[in-house]
N, C-alpha and C positions, 0 to 999 in steps of 0.2 A: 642845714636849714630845715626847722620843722613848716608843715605850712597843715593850716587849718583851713575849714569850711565852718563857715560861723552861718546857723541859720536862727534866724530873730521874728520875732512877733513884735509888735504894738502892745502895752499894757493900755489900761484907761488912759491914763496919763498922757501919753503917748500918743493917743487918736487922737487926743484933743489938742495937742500943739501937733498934728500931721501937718501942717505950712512950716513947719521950722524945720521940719525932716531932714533937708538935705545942709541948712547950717549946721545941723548938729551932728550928720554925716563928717562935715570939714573938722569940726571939734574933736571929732572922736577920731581922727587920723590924727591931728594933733596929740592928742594925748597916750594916742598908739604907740607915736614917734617918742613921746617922753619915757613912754617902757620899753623901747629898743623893739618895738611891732613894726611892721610895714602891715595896712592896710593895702593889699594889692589892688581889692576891686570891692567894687559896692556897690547892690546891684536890688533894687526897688521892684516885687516881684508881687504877683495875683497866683491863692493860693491861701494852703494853710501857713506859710509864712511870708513876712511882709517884705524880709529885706533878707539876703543872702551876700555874705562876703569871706575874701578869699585872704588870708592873714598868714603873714611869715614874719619869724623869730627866729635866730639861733638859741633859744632859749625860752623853755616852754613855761618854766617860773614865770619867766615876763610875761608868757600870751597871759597864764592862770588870774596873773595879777591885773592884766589887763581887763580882761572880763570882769574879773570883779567891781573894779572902777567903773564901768560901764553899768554895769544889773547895779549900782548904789545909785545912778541918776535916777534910776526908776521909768525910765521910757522904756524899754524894751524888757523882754527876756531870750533869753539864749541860750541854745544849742548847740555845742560845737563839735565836731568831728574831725581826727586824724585824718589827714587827706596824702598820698602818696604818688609821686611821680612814678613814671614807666622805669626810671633808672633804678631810685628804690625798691620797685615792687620786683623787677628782677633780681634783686640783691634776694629776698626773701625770698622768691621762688627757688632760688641755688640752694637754699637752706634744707628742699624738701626734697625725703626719700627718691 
């Protein structure tokens, strides 16, 4: 299972429907699920970014494909970052000298 940290901004577009935010939250776990994503968590934040969430795949095609479906509605833009459990990062720590 890969799991991501998605951090997102507001485009214009986007500030200006901010009352739909969290319908379009539920849509985008919908269509999460249609690429094989679990939206784990989503999470409405003050800051340089608006919204931060926590996305798992067994398949990181599918996360790539997802965001792109996403950044084409044009409300947001997005960041994403490899995020690594304790179990993993031990695997990698074994790895070193």
């Amino acid at each position: 299972m890969f799991t991501y940290i998605g951090l997102m901004k507001f485009t214009d577009q986007g500030v200006q429907a901010a009352k739909d935010t969290t319908k379009r939250a539920t849509a985008a776990k919908a269509l999460a699920e249609k690429h094989g994503v679990n939206m784990r968590e989503i999470f409405w934040t003050m800051g340089e970014y608006d919204l931060v969430c926590v996305i798992e795949s067994e398949d990181e095609q599918a996360l790539a494909a997802f965001n792109l479906a996403v950044a084409m509605q044009g409300m947001v833009r997005s960041q994403s970052m490899r995020a690594y459990p304790s179990s993993e990062m031990n695997q990698i720590l074994a790895k070193l000298p």
